[in-house]
Backbone as JSON Lines, residues from 0, in Angstrom:
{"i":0,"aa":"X","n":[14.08,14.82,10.92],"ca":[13.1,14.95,9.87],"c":[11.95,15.8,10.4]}
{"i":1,"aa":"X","n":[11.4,16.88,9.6],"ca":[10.44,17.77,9.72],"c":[9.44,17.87,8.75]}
{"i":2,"aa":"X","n":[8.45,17.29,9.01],"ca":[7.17,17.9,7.86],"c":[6.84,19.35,8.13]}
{"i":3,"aa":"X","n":[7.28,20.0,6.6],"ca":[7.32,21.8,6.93],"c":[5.75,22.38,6.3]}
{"i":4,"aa":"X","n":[5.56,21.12,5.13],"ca":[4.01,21.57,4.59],"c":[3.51,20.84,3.79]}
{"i":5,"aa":"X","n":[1.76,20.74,3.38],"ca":[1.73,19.84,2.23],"c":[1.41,20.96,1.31]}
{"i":6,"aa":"X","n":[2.08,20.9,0.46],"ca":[1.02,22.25,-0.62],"c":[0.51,21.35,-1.84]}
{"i":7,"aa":"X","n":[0.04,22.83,-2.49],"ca":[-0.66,22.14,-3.9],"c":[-1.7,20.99,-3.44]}
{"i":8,"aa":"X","n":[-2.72,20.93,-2.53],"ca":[-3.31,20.08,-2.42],"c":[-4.83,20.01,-3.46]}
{"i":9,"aa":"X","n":[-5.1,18.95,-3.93],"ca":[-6.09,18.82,-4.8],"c":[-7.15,17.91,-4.48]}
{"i":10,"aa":"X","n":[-8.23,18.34,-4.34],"ca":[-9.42,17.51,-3.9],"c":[-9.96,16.32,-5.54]}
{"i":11,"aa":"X","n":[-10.19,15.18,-5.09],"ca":[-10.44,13.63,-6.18],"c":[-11.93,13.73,-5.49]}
{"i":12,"aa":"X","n":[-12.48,13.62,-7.38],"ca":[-13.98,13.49,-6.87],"c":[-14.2,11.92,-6.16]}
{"i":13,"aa":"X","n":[-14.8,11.49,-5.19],"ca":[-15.14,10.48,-4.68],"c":[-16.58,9.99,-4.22]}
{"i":14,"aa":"X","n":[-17.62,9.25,-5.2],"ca":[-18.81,9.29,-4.92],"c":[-19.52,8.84,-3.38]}
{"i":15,"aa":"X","n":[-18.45,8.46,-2.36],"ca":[-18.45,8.11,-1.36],"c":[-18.41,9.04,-0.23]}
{"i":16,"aa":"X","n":[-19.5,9.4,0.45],"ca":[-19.55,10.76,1.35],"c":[-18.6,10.58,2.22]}
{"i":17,"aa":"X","n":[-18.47,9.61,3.1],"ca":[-17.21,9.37,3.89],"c":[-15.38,9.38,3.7]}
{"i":18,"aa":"X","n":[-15.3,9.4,2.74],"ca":[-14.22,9.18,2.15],"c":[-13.56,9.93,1.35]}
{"i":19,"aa":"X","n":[-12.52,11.38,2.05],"ca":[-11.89,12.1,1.15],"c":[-10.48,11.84,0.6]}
{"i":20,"aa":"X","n":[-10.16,11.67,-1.06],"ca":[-9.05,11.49,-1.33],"c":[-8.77,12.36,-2.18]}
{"i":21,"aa":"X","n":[-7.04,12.69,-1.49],"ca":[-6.46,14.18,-2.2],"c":[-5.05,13.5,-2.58]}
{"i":22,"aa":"X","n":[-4.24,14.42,-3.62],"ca":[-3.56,14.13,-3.76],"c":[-2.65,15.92,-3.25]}
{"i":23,"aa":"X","n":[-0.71,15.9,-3.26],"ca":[-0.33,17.04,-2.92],"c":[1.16,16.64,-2.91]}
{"i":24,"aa":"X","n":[1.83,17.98,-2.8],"ca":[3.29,17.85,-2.49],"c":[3.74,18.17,-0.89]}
{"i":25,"aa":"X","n":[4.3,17.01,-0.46],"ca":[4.99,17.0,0.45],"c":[6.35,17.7,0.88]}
{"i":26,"aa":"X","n":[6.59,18.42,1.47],"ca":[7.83,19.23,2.01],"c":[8.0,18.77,3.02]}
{"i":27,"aa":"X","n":[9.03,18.28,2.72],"ca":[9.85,17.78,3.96],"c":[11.61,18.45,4.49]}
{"i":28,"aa":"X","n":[11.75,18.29,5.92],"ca":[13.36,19.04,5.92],"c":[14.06,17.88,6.64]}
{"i":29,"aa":"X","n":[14.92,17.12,5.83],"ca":[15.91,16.42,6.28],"c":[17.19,16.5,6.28]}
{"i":30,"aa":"X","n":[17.67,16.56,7.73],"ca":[19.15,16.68,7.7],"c":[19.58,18.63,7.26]}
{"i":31,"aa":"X","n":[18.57,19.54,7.66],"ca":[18.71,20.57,6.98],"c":[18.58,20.59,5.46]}
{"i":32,"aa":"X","n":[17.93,19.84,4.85],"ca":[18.13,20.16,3.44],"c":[16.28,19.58,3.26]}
{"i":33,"aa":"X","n":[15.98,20.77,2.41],"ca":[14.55,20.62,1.82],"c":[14.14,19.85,0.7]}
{"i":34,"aa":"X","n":[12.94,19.34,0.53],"ca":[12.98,17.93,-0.17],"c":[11.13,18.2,-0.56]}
{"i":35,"aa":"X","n":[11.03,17.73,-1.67],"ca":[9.48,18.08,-1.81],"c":[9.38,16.16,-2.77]}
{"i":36,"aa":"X","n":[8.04,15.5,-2.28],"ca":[7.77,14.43,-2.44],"c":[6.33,14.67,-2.48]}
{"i":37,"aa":"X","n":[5.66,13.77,-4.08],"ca":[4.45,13.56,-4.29],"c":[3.68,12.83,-3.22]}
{"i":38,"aa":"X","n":[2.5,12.97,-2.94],"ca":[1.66,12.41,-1.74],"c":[0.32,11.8,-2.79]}
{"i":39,"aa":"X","n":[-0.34,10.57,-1.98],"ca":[-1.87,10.56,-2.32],"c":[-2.18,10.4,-0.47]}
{"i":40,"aa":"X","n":[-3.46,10.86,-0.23],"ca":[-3.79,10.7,0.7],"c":[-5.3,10.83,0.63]}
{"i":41,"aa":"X","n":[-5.9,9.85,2.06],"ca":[-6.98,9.64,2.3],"c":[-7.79,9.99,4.12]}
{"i":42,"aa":"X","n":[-8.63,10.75,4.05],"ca":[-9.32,10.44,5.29],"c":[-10.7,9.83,5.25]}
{"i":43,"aa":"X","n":[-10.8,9.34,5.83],"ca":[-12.1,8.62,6.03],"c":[-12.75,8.58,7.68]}
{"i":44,"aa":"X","n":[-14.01,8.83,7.11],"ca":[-15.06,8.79,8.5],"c":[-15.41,7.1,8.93]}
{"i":45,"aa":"X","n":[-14.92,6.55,10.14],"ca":[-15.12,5.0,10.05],"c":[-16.49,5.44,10.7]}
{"i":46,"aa":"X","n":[-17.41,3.97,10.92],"ca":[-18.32,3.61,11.64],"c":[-18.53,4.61,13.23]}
{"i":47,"aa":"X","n":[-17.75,4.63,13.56],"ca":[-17.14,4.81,15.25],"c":[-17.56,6.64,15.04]}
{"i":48,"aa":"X","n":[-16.82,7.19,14.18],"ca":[-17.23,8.89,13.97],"c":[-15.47,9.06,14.15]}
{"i":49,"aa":"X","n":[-14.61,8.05,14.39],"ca":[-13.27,8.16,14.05],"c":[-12.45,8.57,12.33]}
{"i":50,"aa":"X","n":[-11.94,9.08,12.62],"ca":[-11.12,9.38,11.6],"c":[-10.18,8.72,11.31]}
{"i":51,"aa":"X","n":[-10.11,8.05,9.78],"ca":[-8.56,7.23,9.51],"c":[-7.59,8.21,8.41]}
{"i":52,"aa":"X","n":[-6.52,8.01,8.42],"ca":[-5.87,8.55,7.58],"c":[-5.06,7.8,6.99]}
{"i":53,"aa":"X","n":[-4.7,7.85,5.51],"ca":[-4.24,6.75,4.97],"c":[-3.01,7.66,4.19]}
{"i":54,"aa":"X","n":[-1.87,7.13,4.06],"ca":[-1.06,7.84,2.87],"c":[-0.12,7.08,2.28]}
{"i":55,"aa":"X","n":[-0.06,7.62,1.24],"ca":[0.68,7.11,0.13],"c":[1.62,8.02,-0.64]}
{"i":56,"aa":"X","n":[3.21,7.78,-0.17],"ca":[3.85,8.56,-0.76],"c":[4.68,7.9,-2.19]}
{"i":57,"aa":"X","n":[4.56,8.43,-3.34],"ca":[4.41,7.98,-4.53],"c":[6.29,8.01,-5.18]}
{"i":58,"aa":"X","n":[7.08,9.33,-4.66],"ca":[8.86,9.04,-4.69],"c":[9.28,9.08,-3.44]}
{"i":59,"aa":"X","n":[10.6,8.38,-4.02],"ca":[10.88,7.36,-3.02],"c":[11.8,8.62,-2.1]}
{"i":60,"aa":"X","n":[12.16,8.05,-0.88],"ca":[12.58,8.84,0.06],"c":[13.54,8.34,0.87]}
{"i":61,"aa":"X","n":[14.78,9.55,1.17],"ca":[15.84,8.74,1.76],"c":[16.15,8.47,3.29]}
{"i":62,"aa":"X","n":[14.98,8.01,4.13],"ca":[14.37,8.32,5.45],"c":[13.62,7.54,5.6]}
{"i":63,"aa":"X","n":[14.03,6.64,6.58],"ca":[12.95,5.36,7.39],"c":[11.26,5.97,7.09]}
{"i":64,"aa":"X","n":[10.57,4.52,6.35],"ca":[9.02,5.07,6.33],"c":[8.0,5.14,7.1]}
{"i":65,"aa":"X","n":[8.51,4.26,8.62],"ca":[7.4,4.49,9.5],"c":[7.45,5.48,10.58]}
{"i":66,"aa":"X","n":[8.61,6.36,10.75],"ca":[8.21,7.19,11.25],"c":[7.71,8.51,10.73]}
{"i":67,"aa":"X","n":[7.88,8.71,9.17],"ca":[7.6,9.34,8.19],"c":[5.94,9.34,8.07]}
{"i":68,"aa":"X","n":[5.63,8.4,8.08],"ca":[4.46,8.12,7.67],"c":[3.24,9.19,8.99]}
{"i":69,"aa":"X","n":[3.76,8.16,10.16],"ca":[3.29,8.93,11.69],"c":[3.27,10.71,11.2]}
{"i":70,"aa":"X","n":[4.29,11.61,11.08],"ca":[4.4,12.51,10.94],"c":[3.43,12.96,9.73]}
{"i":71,"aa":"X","n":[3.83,12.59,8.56],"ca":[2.75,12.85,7.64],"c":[0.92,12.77,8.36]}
{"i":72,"aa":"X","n":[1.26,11.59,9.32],"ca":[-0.82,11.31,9.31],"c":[-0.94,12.69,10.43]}
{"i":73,"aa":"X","n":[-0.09,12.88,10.85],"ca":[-0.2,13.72,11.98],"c":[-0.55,15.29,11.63]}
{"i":74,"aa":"X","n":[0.21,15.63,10.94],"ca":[0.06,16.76,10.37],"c":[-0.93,16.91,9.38]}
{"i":75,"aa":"X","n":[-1.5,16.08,9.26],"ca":[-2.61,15.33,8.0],"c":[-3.75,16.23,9.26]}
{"i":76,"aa":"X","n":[-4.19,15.06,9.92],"ca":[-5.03,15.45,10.68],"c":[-5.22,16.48,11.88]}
{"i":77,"aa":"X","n":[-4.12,17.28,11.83],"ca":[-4.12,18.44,12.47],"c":[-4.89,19.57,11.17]}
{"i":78,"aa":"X","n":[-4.14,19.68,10.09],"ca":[-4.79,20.3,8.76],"c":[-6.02,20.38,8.73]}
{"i":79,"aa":"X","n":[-6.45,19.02,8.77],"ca":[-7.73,18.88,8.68],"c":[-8.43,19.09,9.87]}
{"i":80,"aa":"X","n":[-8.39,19.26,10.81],"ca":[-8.87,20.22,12.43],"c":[-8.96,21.24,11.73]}
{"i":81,"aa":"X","n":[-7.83,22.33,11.44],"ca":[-8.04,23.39,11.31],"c":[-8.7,24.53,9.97]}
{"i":82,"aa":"X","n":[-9.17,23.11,9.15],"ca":[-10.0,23.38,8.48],"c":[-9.4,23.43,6.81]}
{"i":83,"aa":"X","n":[-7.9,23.18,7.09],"ca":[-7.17,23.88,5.9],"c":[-6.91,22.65,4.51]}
{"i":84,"aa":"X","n":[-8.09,21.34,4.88],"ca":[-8.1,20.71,3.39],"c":[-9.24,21.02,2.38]}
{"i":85,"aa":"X","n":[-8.62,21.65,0.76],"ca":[-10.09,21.78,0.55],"c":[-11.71,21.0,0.75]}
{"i":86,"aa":"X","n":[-12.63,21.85,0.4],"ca":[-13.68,21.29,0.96],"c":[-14.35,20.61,-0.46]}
């Protein structure tokens, strides 16, 4: 399993400065075969100046979810390093 991209990402107004929630499509490559799955996702600034990432994938998928998930937060928060969630 490969997370290849999230596209279509859309910024949710949230009156909460800490707390960004987006929604997007997930691309994924399993088994050689490409697969696109709705996402909601969240980062948040905790107390600490840590970052959490939260996700929620909305269809269902034919691939164990916790290592899915790892990969998704991962690539989540690399994105967001490099600047590439809207602002």
């Amino acid at each position: 399993m490969k997370v290849v991209t999230v596209k279509d990402i859309e910024r949710k107004d949230v009156p909460i400065y800490y707390r960004r929630l987006f929604s997007g499509m997930l691309v994924l490559e399993i088994l050689h075969k490409t697969e696109e799955r709705r996402i909601n996702f969240t980062i948040e600034t905790m107390p600490t100046g840590q970052r959490g990432v939260f996700v929620t994938i909305i269809d269902p998928v034919d691939y164990p979810l916790a290592p899915l998930i790892r990969e998704v937060k991962k690539y989540l928060q690399d994105l967001d390093d490099a600047g590439g969630l809207p602002g």
